[in-house]
N, C-alpha and C positions, 0 to 999 in steps of 0.2 A: 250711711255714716262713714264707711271707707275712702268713698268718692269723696267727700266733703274733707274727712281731715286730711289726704294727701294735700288735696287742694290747698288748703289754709299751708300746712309745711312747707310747701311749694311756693305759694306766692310770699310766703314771711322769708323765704331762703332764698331765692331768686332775687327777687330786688335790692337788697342791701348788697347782694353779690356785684348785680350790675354795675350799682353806683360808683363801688369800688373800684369796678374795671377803666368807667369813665373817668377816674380820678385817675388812675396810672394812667390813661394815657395822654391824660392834660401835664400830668407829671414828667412823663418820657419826654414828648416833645415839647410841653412847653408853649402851648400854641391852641388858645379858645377855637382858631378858625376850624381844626381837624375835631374838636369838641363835637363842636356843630354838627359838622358831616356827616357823623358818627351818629347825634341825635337827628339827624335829616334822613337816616337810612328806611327804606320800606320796612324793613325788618323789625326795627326797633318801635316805630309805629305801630307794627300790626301786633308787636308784643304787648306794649301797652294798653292797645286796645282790650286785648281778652285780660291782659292781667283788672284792668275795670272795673269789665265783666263780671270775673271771679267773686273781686270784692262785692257788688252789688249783688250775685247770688249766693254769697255766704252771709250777707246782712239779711236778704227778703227771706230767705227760707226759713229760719225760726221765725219768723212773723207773720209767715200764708198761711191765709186762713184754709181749714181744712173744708173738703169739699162731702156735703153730704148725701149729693147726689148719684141713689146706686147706681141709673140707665148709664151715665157718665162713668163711673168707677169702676164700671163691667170693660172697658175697653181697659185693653191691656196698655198703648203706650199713652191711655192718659193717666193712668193708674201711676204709672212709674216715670212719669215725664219730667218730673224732680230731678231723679237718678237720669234720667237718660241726658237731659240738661247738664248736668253734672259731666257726667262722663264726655260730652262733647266739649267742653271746654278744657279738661284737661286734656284732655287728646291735644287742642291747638296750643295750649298753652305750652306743653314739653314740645311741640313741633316748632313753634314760634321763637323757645328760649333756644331749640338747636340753633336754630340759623342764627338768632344773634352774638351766639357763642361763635359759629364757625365766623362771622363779622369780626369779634375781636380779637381772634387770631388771629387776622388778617393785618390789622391794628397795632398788632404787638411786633407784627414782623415791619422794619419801615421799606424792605424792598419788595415784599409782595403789596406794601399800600404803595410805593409808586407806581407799581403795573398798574394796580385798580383804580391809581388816578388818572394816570396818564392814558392810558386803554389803548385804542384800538387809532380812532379820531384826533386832527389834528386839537393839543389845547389851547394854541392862542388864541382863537378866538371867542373862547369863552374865559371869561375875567374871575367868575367865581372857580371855575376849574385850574386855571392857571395858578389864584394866590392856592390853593392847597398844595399846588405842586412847590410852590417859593415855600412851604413852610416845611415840607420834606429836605428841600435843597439846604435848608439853614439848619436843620437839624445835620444832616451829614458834615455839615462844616464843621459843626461844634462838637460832633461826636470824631471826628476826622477817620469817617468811615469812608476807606477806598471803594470797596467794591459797590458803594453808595454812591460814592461822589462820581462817579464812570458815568453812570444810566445818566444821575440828575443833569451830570454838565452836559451829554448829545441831548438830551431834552429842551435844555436852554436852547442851544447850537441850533437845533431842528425846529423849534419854535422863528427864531429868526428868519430863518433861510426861508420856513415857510411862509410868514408873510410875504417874501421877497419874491416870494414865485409869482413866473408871468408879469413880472415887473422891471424886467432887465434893462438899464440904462434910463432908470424915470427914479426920478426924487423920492422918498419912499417917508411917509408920515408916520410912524410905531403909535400905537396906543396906550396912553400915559399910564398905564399898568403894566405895560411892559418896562419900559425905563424906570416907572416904583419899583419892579423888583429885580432891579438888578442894582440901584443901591440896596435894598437890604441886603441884598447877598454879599455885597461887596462890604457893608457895614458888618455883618456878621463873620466874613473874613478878617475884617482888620480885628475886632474885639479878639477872636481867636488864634491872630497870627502868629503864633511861637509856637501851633500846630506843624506839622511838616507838611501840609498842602501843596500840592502841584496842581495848576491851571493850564 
């Protein structure tokens, strides 16, 4: 019975929490595509998987039928396999909602989400990596955060030069997602330009 109502306070508390978070941060930035991301994460996935779960085993257990058989009943974890179901979900489910917590702090900050987008690996050549970087970079315009706009502009910078590499003195073709995003940036500069922005 304990198992069971944390459960239910948990998942009735946790979800409309989440929502919320997804809402600020379509808010903050302004931008479905970081939305997405954000619901593309393993984290969030594997949240909602057990949060499901939960529901499905907070419906089936007032309605399982009771089992009458004693040879069966005498084992201890089928006797309490209920409870013990129980408790294994809540277990993942507080482990689950950690991490998507530690996720939307991540989210909240926009210079630890451009490390997280940008990583390790060059981004041009991956086009769904790159626009999440373009919607970081328009967000620092419009917010005219310096210590933003530093990282995002060598990002741009180092994105180009790397296409360029090993191509020294040869025609050089860019990927029409790169030239997209540098008008929007450039679109999102002018809308904002009574900013005091330096390029």
């Amino acid at each position: 019975t304990i198992i069971v109502t944390i459960l239910a306070a948990l998942m009735g508390l946790s979800y409309p929490l989440l929502l919320q978070c997804i809402q600020r941060i379509d808010e903050k930035y302004k931008s479905i595509l970081l939305v997405r991301r954000f619901k593309q994460e393993k984290v969030y996935k594997w949240y909602l998987v057990f949060l499901i779960a939960t529901f499905i085993y907070l419906i089936y257990l007032p309605l399982a039928p009771e089992c009458k058989c004693e040879a069966i009943m005498d084992n201890f974890l089928i006797r309490n396999s209920a409870a013990l179901f129980g408790l294994f979900l809540l277990c993942f489910l507080v482990f689950w909602l950690v991490r998507v917590k530690e996720r939307i702090d991540i989210y909240y900050d926009p210079e630890e989400l451009l490390k997280d987008i940008v990583g390790k690996a060059p981004i041009v050549y991956d086009e769904k990596v790159y626009n999440f970087y373009v919607e970081i970079f328009r967000y620092a315009i419009r917010m005219n955060d310096e210590m933003l706009l530093r990282p995002a502009y060598q990002c741009l910078c180092d994105s180009f030069f790397e296409y360029r590499k090993d191509k020294a003195g040869k025609p050089v073709e860019y990927p029409e997602y790169l030239y997209t995003s540098l008008r929007y940036i450039v679109d999102e500069y002018v809308a904002y330009q009574n900013n005091n922005i330096l390029f």
